[in-house]
C-alpha positions in Angstrom: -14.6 75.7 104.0 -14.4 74.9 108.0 -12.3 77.8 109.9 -10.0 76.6 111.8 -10.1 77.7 115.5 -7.0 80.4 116.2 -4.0 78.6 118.0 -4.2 77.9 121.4 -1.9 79.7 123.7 -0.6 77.2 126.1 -0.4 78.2 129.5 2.9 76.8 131.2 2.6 75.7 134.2 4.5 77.3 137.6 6.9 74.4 138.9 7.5 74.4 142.5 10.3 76.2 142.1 8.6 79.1 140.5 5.9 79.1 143.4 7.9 78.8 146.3 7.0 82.0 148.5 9.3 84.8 149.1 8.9 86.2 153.0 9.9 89.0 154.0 12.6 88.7 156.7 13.7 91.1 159.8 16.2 92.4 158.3 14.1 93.0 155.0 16.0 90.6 153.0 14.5 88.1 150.5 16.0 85.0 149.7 16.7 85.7 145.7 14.8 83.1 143.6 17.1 81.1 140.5 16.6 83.9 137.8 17.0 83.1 133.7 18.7 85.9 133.0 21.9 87.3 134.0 22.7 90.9 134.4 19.4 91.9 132.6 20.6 89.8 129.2 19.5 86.4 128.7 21.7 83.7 129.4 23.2 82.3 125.7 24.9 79.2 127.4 23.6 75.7 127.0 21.4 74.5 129.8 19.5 71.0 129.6 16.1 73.2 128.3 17.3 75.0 126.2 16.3 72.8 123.5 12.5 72.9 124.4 12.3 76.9 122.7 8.5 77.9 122.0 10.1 77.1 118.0 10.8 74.0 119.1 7.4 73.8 120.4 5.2 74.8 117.6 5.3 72.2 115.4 4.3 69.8 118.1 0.9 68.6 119.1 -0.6 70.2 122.2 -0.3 66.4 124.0 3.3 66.5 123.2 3.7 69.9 124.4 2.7 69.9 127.5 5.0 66.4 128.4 7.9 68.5 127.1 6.9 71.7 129.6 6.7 69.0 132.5 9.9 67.8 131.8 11.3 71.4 131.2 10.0 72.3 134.5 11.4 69.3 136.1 14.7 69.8 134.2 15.1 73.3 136.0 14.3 72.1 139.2 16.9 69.7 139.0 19.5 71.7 137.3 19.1 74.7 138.7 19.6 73.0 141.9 17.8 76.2 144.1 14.7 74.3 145.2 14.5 76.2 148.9 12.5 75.5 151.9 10.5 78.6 152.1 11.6 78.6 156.1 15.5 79.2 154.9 14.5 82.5 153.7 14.0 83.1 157.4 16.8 82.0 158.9 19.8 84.1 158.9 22.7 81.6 157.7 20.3 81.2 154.8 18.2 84.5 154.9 20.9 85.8 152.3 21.8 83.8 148.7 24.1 86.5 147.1 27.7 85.7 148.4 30.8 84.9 146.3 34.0 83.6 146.5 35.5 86.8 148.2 33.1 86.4 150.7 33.9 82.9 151.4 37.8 83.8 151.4 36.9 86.1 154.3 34.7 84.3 156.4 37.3 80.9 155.8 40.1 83.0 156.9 38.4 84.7 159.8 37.0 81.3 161.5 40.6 79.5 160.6 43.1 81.8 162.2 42.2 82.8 165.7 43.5 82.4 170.0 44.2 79.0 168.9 47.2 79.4 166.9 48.7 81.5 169.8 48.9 77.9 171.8 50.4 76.0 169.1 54.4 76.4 170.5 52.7 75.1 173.5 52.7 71.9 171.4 55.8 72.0 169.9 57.7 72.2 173.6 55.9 68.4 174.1 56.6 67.1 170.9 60.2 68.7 169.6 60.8 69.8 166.4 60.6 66.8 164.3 57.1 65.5 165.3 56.0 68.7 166.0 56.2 70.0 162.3 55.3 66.6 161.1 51.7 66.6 163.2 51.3 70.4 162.1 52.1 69.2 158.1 49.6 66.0 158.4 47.1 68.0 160.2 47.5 70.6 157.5 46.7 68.3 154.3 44.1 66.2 156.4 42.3 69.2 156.8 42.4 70.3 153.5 40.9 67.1 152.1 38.1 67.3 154.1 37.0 70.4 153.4 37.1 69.5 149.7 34.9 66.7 150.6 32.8 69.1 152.5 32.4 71.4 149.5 31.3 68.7 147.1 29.0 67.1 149.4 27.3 70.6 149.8 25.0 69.5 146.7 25.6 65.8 146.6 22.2 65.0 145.3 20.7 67.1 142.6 17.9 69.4 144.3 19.1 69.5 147.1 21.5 71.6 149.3 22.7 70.8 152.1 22.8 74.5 153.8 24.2 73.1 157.5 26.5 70.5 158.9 23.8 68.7 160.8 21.9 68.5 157.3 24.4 66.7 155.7 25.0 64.4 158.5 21.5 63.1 159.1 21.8 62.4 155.3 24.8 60.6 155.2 23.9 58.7 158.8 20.5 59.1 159.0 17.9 61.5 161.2 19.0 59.7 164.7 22.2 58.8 164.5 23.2 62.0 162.7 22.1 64.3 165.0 23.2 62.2 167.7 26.6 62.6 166.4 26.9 66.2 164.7 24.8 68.3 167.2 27.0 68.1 170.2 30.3 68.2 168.6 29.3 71.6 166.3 27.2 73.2 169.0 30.0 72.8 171.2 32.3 73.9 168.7 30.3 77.3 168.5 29.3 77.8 172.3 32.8 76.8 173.4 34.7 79.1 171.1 32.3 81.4 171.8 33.2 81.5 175.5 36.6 81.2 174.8 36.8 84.2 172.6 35.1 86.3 175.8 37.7 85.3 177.8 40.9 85.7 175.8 39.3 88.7 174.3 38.5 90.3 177.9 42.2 89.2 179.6 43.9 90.8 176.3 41.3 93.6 176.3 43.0 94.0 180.2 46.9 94.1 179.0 46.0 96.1 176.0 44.7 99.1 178.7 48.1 98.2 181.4 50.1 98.7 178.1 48.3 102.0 177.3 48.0 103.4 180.3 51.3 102.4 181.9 52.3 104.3 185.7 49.1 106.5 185.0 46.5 104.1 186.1 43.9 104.1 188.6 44.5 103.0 191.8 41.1 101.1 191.5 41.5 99.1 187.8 38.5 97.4 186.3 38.9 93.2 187.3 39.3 90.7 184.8 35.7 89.9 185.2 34.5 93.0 184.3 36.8 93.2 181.5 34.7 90.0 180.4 31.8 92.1 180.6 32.8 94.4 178.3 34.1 92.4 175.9 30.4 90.5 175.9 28.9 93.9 175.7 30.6 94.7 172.5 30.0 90.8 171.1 26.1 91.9 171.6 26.5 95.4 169.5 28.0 93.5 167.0 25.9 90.4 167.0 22.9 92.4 165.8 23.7 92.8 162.0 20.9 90.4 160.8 22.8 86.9 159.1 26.2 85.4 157.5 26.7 87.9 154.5 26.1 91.0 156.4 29.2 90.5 158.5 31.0 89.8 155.9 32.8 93.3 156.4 33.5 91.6 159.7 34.8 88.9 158.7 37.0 91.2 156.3 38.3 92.9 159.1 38.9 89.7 161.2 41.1 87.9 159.0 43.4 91.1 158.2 43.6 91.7 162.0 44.5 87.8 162.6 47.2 88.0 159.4 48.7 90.9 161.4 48.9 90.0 164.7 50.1 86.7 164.0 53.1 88.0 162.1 53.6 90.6 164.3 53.9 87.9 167.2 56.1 85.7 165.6 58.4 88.6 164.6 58.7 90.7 167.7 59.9 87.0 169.4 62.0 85.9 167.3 63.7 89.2 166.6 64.1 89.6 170.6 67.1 88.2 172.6 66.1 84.0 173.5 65.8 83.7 177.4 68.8 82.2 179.1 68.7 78.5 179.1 66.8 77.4 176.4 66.1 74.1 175.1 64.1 72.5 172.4 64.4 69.0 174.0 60.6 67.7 174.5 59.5 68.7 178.3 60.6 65.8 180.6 57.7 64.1 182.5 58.3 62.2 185.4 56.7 58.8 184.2 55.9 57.1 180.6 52.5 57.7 181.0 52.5 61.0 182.0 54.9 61.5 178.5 52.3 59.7 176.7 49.2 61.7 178.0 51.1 65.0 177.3 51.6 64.3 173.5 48.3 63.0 173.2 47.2 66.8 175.1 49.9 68.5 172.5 48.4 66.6 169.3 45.1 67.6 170.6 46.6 71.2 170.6 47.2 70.9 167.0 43.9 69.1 165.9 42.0 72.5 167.7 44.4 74.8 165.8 42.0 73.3 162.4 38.6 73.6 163.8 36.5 75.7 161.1 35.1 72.8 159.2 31.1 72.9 161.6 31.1 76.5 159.4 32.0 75.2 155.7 28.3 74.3 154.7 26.8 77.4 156.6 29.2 79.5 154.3 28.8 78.0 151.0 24.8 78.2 151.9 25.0 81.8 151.5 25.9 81.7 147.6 23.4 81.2 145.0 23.4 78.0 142.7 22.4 77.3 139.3 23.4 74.2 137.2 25.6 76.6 135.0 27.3 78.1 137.9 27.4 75.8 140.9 28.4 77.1 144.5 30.9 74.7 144.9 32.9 76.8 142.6 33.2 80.0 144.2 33.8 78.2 147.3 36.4 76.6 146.7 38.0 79.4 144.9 38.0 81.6 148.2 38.3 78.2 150.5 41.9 77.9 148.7 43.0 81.3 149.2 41.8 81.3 153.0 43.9 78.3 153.6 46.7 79.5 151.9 46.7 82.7 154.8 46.1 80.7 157.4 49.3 77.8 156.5 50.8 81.4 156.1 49.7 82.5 159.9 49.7 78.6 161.5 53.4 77.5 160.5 55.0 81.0 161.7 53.9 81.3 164.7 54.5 77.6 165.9 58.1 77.1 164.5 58.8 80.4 165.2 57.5 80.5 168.8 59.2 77.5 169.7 62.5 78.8 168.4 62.1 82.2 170.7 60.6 79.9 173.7 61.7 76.5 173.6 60.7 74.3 176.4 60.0 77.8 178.7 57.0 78.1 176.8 54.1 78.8 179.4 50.7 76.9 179.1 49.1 79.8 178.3 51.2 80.7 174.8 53.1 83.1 172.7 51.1 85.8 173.6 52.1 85.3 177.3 55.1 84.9 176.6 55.8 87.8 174.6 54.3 89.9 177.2 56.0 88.0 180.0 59.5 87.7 178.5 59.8 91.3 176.5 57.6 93.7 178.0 60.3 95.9 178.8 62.1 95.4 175.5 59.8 96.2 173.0 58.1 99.5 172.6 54.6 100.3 174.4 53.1 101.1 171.2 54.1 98.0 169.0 52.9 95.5 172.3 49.6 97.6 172.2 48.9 97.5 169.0 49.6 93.5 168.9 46.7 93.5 171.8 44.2 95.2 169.8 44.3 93.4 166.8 43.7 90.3 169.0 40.9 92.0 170.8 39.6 93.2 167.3 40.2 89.3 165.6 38.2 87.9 168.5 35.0 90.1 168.2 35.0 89.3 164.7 35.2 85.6 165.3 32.8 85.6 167.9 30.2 86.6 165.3 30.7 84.2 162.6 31.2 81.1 165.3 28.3 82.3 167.0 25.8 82.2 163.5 25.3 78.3 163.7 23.6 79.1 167.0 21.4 82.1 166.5 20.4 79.7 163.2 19.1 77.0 165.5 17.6 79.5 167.9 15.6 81.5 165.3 15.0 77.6 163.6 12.8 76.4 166.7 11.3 80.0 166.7 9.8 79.7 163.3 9.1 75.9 163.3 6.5 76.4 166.4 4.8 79.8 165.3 5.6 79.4 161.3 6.4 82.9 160.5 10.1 85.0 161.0 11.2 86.2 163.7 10.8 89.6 164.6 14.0 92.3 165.0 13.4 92.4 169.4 13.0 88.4 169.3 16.2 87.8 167.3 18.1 90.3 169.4 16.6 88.9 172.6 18.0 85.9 171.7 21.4 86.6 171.1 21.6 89.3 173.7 20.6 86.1 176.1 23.2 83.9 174.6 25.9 86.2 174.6 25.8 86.9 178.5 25.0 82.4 179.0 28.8 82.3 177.5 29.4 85.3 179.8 28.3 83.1 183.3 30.2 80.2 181.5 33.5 81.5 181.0 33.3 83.1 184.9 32.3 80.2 186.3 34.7 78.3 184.1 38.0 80.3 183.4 40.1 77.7 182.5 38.5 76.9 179.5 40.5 79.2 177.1 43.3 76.4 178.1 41.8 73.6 177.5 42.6 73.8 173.8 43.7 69.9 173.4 40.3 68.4 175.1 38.7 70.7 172.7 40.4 69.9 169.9 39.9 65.5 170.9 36.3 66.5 171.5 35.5 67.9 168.5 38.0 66.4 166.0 35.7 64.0 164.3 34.0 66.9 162.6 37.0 67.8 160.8 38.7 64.7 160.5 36.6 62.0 160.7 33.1 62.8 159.6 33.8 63.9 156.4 35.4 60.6 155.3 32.2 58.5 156.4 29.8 61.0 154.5 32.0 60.6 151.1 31.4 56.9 151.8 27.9 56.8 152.5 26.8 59.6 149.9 28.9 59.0 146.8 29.3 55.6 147.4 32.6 54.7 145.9 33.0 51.1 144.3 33.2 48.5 147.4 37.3 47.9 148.3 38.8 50.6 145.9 41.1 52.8 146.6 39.0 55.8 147.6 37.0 52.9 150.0 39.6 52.2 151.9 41.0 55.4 152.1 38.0 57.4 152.8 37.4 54.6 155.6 40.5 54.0 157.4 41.3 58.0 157.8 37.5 58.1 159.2 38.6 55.6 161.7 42.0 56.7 162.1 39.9 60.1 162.7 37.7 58.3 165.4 40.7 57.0 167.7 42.7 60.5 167.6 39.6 61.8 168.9 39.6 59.4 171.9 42.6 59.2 172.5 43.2 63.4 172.5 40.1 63.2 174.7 41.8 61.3 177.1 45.3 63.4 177.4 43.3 67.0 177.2 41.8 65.0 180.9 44.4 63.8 181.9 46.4 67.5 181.3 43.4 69.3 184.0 43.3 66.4 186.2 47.1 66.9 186.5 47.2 70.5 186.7 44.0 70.4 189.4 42.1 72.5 187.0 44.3 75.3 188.2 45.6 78.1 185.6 49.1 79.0 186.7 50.1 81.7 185.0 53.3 82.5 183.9 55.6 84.4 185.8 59.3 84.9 184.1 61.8 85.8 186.7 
């Protein structure tokens, strides 16, 4: 009688996903790998392999068996949807898979409410109350939409993530013309908030010590410029924690700071005798076109109030994903509850500003005009603590709008010498890019100002963009509904953003890119 050899053990082989190598990064962080089992006990849910068992398996010729571990193995690269560039585990938007929905609530709510909601009365006193509330409701649900497009489209193709806006745009346009039309627009998004944040977080930094310090000051004060300086000083400190989930804390603290001080703002103004001659009429302009320009400049105002969306990718990114528990979920489980916060913060303060203010607004906004109006009616201690929380809001914001760009730095870094970036690279590079916004908002000091050419300049990435990426990567039946739609608000999208381009021009060209500020009688 022949004896029968003993059964082979099959070897199985390691897909790519299994293979992919871990590296350790600077902050000596590894980008986790998609595990099988949860919480140390194996996963009992239904996953597309979890038919092909090793029972499954024995009965079946060793042929057979190993075209059903190929497929298995392709199955889980597909499903699991966690196939990672072994360079992402060295990048610090990326450098870090384990966020949740809390985190994204945090770092959605701390890049949605910031300085620019303190300029939205500013746009009320051009438009009145009708259109005014009208824009800020449209704007509102626009925004929304697109950021649910944003979140599907994070893993529009299986096995692949799209971890960054430009990503997802070279996909939907292609390589050229996507980064033709993404980089500028979110680089400038980052860079220009960036500098913006130094200098509203410097000139508050400045009241927030008059408040304090009252008749007891030096004769010789520190200048606004140097109260830049130390504002950028503290943005370096804090810029050092290595990628987006370690400031989530931050970001924690940033959005509670922003919730407070925006009530607190709208409160203490509306709770505060109106000035003398008020009116809510829209501000007469001496010609049509002038009129014209200035609601263009004011819609612009209200387009910047929703800028956010060049950091929805970047967030969601951070989270792991498994075909069982896709990221899309958690995001927008905490995207929903940021935006519910920030309708909370936005609507208050620009109804309720314009109601205190009325057309004596000043350009500069409700912070100004709290200070300006009632600094001798409201206590010392409730105006300082106001100021802190927006010094406190902006250092936190500066961090998270600031992460696209220490990504793209640390990006080139690794693609020419293929290996991580060390812990004095990474902070010479963002101790250099914090003082470049520094020399920027110096030589530039009007820019925290220029809110509606901002918001014309970069509205396509929140309004426009989206739509065309929905079109071009889900591809909708030709003339439906969601065709036409997702077209014509992309266009619509498109002219807004020249036309607010135009008035935010028009607005510095008028004012001979001179700041006046305000100066109540």
């Amino acid at each position: 009688m022949d004896e029968r050899p003993e059964t082979e053990l099959i070897s199985i082989p390691a897909t790519p996903r299994d293979s992919t190598p871990e590296a350790l990064t600077p902050s000596g962080q590894r980008s986790p790998r998609p595990q099988s089992k949860e919480g140390g006990k194996s996963s009992t849910g239904w996953t597309p392999t979890s038919f092909i068992s090793p029972r499954f398996l024995s009965p079946i010729g060793t042929p057979m068996k190993k075209v059903l571990v190929n497929m298995k193995g392709y199955l889980e690269e597909v499903g699991h949807l966690t196939k990672l560039n072994p360079q992402d585990a060295w990048l610090p938007i990326t450098e870090s898979r384990n966020g949740n929905a809390h985190y994204a609530a945090f770092h959605n709510l701390n890049a949605g409410v910031g300085f620019q909601a303190l300029v939205l009365p500013v746009a009320f006193s051009f438009l009145g109350w009708s259109w005014g509330i009208i824009s800020l409701t449209i704007a509102y649900i626009w925004q929304l939409y697109t950021l649910w497009i944003l979140v599907q489209l994070h893993e529009a193709i299986p096995g692949k993530r799209y971890n960054r806006y430009v990503e997802l745009a070279e996909a939907a346009f292609g390589n050229r013309l996507g980064a033709w039309l993404s980089i500028f627009p979110t680089a400038y998004l980052s860079a220009g908030t960036a500098t913006a944040l130094i200098l509203v977080g410097g000139e508050t930094m400045k009241l927030f010590f008059e408040i304090v310090c009252g008749p007891l000051c030096t004769s010789n004060p520190l200048t606004t410029v140097e109260w830049y300086l130390v504002f950028t000083f503290l943005c370096i400190v804090l810029s050092q924690l290595p990628n987006l989930n370690s400031i989530a804390g931050l970001s924690l603290v940033g959005a509670i700071t922003a919730i407070f001080y925006s009530t607190m703002v709208w409160l203490l103004s509306v709770t505060q005798q109106r000035p003398p001659n008020i009116s809510y009429e829209p501000i007469a302009l001496p010609s049509f076109t002038s009129s014209v320009f200035s609601v263009f400049n004011a819609l612009g105002i209200i387009a910047f109030a929703f800028r956010g969306h060049n950091l929805v990718l970047e967030i969601q990114s951070t989270m792991p994903s498994t075909f069982k528990h896709p990221a899309h979920v958690p995001m927008w489980k905490g995207a929903k509850v940021a935006y519910f916060f920030i309708a909370m913060c936005l609507f208050p303060v620009a109804i309720g500003g314009f109601w205190a203010y009325g057309n004596q607004m000043p350009p500069t906004g409700i912070l100004n005009a709290l200070f300006g109006f009632h600094k001798h009616d409201i206590s010392r201690g409730l105006l300082a603590m106001t100021f802190l929380l927006v010094v406190f809001s902006c250092l936190s914001s500066f961090q998270i709008y600031s992460m696209p760009v220490f990504d793209n730095f640390e990006a080139s870094y690794t693609h020419r010498t293929n290996r991580p970036c060390s812990v004095w690279v990474r902070s010479g590079f963002r101790v250099v890019y914090a003082f470049i916004n520094f020399f920027i908002g110096v030589a530039l000091p009007f820019l925290s100002s220029l809110a509606g050419l901002l918001g014309g300049l970069t509205l396509p990435v929140t309004f426009a963009y989206p739509c065309f990426m929905w079109v071009l990567l889900k591809k909708p039946t030709k003339y439906s509904f969601n065709w036409y739609f997702n077209w014509s608000l992309g266009w619509l999208g498109v002219a807004f953003s020249v036309a607010f381009t135009i008035g935010g021009i028009w607005s510095i060209v008028d004012n001979g890119l001179k700041l006046k500020f305000f100066k109540p009688n």
